[in-house]
C-alpha positions, 0 to 999 in steps of 0.5 A: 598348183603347190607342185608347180611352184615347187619346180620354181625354187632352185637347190643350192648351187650350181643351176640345173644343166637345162635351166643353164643351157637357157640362160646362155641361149639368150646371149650373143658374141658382139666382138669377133675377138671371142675365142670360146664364150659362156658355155657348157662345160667351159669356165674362162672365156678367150680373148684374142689380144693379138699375139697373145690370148687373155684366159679370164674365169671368174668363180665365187666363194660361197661354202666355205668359211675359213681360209677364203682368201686362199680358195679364191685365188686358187679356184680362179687359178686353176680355171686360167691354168687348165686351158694352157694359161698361166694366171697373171691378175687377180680382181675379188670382190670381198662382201662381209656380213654386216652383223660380224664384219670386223676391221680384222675380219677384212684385213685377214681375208686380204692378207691371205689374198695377197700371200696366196697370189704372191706363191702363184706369182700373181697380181692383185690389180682391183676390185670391190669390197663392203659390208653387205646386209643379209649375210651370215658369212663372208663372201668372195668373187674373185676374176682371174686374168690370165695369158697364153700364146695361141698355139698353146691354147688347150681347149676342150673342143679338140678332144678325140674319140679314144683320147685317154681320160686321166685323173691327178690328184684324187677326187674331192679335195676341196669337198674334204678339206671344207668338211673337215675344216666347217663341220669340225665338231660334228665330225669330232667323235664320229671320225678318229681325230688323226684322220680329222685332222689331215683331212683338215690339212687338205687344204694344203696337201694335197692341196687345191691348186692344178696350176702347177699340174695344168702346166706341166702337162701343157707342156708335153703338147699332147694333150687335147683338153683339161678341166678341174671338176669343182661343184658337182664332183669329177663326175660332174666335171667328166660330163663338162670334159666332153660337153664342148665336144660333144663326145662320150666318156667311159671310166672306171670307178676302182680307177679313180682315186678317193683318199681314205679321209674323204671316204670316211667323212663322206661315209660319216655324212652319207655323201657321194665323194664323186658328187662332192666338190672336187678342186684339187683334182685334174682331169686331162684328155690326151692322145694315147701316144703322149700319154706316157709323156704328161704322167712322166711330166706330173710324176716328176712334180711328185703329182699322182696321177692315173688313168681311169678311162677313155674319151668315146664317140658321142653314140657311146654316151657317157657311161661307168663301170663300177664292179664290172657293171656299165651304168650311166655317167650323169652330171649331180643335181646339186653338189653333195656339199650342200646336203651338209650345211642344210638346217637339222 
């Protein structure tokens, strides 16, 4: 009996894939003007406004403490950018903990809101805020609206079996920064305080937004598909790359590129940087004759990029080759975030 009730109870964060799937099982199109709706793999929804397609995502903040405003907005950007859009209005909902809400608590979020939006030449147009019971820290959710012309929809169900699979930027970004930035002073001591303190600064640089690098390799029009792995890590994301398309994936675990300060927080914190929340990368497929071209377009943007595999036929599975060996490629349980904020 304990055991099942145990199965209940739900780790922090993402859902489980299977529980995910069933939930959006019970949800039905009632306006044909759908594109793509909730599904695997996907993180903005498509509307056809006629001439023009609306791209809307929606994404919360819920781990990070610091600097929420600036995730908020960029997390939600990068959601509209990757599938050719460019991010146009922004809606948060801003919930403060009613045992430390401050007037300048709120006024600091909404200002680093606005700055964020005004570098992405976005518009705040609405949303909710208050003070909520029950939190212990600040939390946002944010929508992004966002426009494209149908032809330049990106969208991942185009991808083909032996696409290129590159990686821009580097894995765990995000992951890296929020450590650095929330696990600060257990940090200090166990990792040298030069390392600490860029790896605090990844925030910024490398930074987490793809906008600019989901738009430029849009704009080559070669490419097939594109995702930025957040929860769960460019592992994770791999696996919701091909999901739409029901293909397979193969890459190569020395390609992928994990900076020295988020190996050596994740080693000091014994977690996994390819599990480990990852905006600030981008994962791109494309057909192997533009590949030159969309690692032309992100070098001249000073973008680092890669390649580290291959799109596969769906009866190849999903699959890594670490030190010559092929193992299976599966999505993480739960992001390795979550197992640093856990109670000691």
């Amino acid at each position: 009996m304990a055991a099942d009730v145990r199965r209940e109870f739900l780790h922090l964060g993402k859902l489980p894939l299977d529980d995910l799937r069933s939930l959006l099982a019970r949800l039905q199109p009632r306006d044909p003007r759908l594109v793509i709706g909730p599904q695997i793999g996907e993180d903005a929804a498509v509307i056809d406004a006629g001439d023009r397609y609306f791209v809307v995502s929606t994404d919360p903040i819920t781990l990070a403490s610091d600097r929420i405003g600036w995730y908020a907005v960029h997390v939600n950007a990068n959601d509209v950018a990757v599938m050719g859009a460019r991010p146009r209005w922004f809606s948060v909902v801003m919930m403060l903990p009613d045992a430390a809400a401050t007037r300048r608590m709120a006024e600091a979020i909404m200002v680093d809101i606005e700055g964020t939006c005004a570098e992405l030449g976005i518009t705040v147009c609405g949303g909710h805020t208050e003070v909520t019971q029950g939190l212990d820290r600040p939390i946002l959710v944010g929508q992004m609206l966002g426009e494209v012309a149908p032809p330049h929809l990106v969208r991942k169900d185009r991808l083909q079996a032996g696409d290129d699979v590159l990686l821009a930027g580097g894995a765990a970004i995000e992951g890296t920064a929020i450590l650095a930035r929330d696990r600060s002073a257990w940090l200090t001591g166990r990792v040298p305080p030069d390392l600490l303190a860029r790896a605090q600064g990844f925030l910024i640089d490398p930074g987490i937004s793809v906008v600019s690098a989901a738009l430029a390799a849009a704009e080559t029009g070669g490419v097939h598909g594109m995702h930025d792995p957040t929860e769960g890590g460019v592992v994770t994301g791999l696996c919701e790359l091909v999901a739409p398309s029901g293909l397979g994936v193969r890459v190569v675990r020395e390609q992928i590129r994990v900076f020295p300060e988020t190996d050596a927080i994740c080693a000091a914190l014994t977690l996994d940087p390819l599990k480990l929340i990852a905006s600030g990368g981008l994962l791109i497929a494309v057909a192997p004759a533009s590949t030159v071209n969309v690692i032309g377009a992100l070098d001249a943007r000073g973008i680092p990029v890669s390649a580290i595999g291959h799109v596969c036929p769906a009866a190849d599975g999903l699959t890594m080759v670490r030190n010559g060996r092929v193992e299976p490629l599966r999505p993480a349980d739960r992001d390795e975030i979550t197992k640093a904020f856990e109670p000691e």
